[in-house]
LUMBAKOL-577953 format. One line per 2 residues: number of its first residue (from 1); their letters; for each residue x, y negated, z negated of N, C-alpha, C. Coordinates in pm, whole numbers. Each point is the difference from the previous one (the first is absolute). Layout:
! LUMBAKOL-577953
NUM> a> X/Y/Z/X/Y/Z/X/Y/Z | ...
This chain:
! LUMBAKOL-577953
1> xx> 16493/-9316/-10749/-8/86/115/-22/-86/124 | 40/9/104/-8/-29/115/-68/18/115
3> xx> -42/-47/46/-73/55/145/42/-3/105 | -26/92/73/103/-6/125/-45/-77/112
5> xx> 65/-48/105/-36/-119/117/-146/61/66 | -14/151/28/-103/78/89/-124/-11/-92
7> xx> 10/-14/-154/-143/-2/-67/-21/-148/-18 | 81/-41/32/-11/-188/-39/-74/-84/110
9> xx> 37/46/114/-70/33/149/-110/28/23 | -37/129/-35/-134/62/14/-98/-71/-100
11> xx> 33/-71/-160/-100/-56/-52/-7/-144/31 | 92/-106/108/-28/-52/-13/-116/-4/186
13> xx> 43/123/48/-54/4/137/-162/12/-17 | -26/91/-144/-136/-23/-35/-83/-120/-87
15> xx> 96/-55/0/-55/-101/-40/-33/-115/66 | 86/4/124/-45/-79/38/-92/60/132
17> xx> -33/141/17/-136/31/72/-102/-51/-122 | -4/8/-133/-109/-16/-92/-55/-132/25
19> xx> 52/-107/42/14/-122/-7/-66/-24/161 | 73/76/91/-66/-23/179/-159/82/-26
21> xx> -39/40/-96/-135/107/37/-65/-123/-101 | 32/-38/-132/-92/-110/-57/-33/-125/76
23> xx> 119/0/71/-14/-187/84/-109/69/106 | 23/133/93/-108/-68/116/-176/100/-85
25> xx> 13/28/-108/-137/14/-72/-79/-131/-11 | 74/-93/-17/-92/-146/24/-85/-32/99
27> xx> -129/-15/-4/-97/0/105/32/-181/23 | -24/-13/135/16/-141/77/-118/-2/90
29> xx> -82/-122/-15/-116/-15/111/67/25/124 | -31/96/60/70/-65/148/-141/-74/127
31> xx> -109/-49/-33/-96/-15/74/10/-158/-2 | 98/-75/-37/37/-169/66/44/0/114
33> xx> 110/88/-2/83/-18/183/10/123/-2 | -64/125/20/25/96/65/159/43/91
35> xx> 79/62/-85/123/-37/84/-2/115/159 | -88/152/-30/9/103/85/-186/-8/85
37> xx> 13/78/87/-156/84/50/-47/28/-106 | 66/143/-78/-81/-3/-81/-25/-38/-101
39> xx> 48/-67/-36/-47/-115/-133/-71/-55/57 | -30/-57/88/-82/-128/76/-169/95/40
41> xx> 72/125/9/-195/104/-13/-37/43/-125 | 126/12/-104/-45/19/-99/-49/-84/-110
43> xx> 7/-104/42/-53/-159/-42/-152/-19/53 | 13/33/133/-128/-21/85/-127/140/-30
45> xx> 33/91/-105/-71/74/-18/-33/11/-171 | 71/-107/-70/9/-29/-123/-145/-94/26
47> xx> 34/-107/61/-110/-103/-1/-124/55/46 | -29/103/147/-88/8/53/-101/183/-41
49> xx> 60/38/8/12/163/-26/-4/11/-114 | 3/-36/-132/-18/69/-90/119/98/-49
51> xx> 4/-13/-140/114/120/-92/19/177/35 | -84/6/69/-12/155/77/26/14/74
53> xx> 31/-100/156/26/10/133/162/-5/-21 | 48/-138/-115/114/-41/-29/77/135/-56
55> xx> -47/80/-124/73/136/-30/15/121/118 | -93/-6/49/13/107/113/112/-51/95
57> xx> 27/-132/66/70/-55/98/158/-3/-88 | 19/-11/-128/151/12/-59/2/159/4
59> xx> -89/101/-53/29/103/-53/25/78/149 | -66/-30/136/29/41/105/119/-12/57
61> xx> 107/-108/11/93/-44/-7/85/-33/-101 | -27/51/-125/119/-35/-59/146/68/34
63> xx> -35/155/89/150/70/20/57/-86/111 | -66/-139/39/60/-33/102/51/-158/-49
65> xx> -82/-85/-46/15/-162/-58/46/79/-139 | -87/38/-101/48/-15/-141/-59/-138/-24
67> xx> -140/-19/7/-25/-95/-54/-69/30/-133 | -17/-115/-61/-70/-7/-219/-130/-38/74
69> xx> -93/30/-66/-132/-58/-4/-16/-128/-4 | 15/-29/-207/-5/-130/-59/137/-67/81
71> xx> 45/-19/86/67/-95/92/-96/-69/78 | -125/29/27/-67/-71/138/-173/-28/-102
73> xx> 45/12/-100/-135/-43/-104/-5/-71/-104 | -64/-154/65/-1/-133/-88/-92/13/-109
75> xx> -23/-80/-109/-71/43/-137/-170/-149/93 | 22/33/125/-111/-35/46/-71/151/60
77> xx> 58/27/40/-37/128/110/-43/115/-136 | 59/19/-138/-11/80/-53/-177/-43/-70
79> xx> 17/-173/-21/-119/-16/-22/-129/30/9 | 2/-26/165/-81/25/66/-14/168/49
81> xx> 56/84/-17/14/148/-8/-96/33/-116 | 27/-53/-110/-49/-10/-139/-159/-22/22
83> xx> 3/-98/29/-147/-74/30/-103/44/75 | 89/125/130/-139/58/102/-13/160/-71
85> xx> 90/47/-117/-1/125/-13/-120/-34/-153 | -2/-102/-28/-73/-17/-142/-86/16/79
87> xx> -50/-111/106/-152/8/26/-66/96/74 | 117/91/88/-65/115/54/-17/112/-108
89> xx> 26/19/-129/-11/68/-130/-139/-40/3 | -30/-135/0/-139/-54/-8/-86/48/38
91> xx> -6/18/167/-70/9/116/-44/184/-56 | 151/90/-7/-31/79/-17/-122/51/-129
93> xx> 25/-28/-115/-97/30/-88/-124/-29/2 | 21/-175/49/-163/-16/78/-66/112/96
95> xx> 89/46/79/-62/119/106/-47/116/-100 | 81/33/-59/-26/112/-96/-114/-25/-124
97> xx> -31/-102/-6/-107/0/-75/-112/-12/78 | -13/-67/124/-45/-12/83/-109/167/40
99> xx> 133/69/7/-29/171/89/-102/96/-166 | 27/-78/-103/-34/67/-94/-192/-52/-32
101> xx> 49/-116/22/-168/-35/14/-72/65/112 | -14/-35/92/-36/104/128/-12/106/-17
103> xx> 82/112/-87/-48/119/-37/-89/-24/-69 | -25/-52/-129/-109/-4/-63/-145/-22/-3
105> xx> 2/-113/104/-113/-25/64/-57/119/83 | 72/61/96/-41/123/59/-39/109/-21
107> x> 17/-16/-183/-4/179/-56/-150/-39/-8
């Protein structure tokens, strides 16, 4: 059986969208040379600002850049993300045990 030129077309037209949507799924640092503005703030809020300032600033603009997150986040920056959320876990339970003694003493 044969296929005709119009379905031979259309599967290979999706195939090769399948192929343009896997290639730009690849995340790329872009925070070496900043090629745009906003890459160059969204770099500058990776390093300084914290993982929350950085989601809010893509998710505010993405109908406009379309920028990825993990594009402007080095496995330094994630580190150190890592490292102030452990110890403020810390800080916190210390407080909370903290508020629990203080009741007790007072009853």
């Amino acid at each position: 059986m044969k296929t005709s030129k119009p379905v031979r077309r259309v599967s290979f037209a999706a195939a090769i969208l399948a192929a343009g949507v896997s290639l730009s799924a690849h995340a790329e640092y872009r925070c070496k040379a900043p090629p745009t503005l906003e890459d160059a703030r969204a770099c500058d809020l990776a390093k300084t600002a914290g993982p929350d300032a950085l989601r809010r600033f893509i998710q505010r603009t993405s109908s406009i850049y379309g920028l990825y997150f993990y594009d402007y986040v080095a496995d330094a920056d994630a580190e150190r993300w890592s490292t102030a959320l452990r110890s403020n876990e810390a800080q916190t339970i210390a407080a909370m045990d903290g508020r629990d003694e203080a009741k007790t003493v007072s009853q």
